[in-house]
N, C-alpha and C positions, 0 to 999 in steps of 0.2 A: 326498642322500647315496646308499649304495650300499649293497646286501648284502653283507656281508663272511666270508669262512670263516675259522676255524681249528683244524683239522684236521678231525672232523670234525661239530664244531659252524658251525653256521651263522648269524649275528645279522640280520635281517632287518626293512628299513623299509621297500623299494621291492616292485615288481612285476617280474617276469621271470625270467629262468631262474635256479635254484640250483644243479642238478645236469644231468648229460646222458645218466644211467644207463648203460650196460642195467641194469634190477634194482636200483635204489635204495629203501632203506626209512629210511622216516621212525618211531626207535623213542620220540622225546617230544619234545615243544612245548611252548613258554611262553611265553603272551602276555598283555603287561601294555599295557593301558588307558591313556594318557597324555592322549586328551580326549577326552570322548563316549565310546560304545558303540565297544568293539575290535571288527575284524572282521580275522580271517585265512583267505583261503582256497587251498587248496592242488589243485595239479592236473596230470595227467601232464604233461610237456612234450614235446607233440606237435602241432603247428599244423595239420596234415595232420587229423586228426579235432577242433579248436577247441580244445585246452586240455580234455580231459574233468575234471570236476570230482570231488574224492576225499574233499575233506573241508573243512568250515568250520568256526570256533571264533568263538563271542563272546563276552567279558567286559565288564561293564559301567566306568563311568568309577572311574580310581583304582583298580583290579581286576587281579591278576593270576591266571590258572589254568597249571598244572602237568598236563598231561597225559602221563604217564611208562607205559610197559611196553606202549605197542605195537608193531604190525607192520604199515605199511603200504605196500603195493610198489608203486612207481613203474615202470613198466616201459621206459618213454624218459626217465627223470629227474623231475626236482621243479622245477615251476612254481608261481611265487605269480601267482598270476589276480588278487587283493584284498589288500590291506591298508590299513587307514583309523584312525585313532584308536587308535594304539598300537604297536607292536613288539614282534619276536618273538624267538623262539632256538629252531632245529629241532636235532636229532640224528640225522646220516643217518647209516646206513650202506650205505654204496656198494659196488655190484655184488653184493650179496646177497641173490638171488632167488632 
């Protein structure tokens, strides 16, 4: 499948780009466990410095977590580096740096 937006949620099962910023923030995630150990990990999208890494989330199987009220700036957009045993839903808001 494919990461899909609408508007400016995002639902996410693959790896690659979500956003292509400038100044994208990531203000909650929610990733539920569908088999094994959930792993999401989020990273500027910048291939030029590897994907610098911003943030990881694990829930364990059957688990979802709720991380809502933050601010995290993407400065060249939102890359998913990881995801493995589960899917997610970020909340950008774009070009808000």
């Amino acid at each position: 499948m494919a990461n899909i937006r609408n508007g400016n949620t995002y639902y996410i099962d693959s790896t690659g780009a979500v956003t292509t910023g400038p100044n994208d923030k990531v203000t909650a995630v929610v990733l539920a466990g569908t088999s094994g150990n959930a792993t999401l990990s989020l990273a500027d999208n910048n291939a030029g410095a590897s994907y610098p890494a911003k943030l990881t989330i694990v829930t364990p199987n059957n688990s979802t977590i709720h991380i809502k009220d933050i601010a995290i700036l993407f400065p060249s957009g939102v890359y998913v580096s990881a995801i493995s045993g589960g899917v997610a839903t970020l909340i950008v808001n774009q070009g808000s740096g």
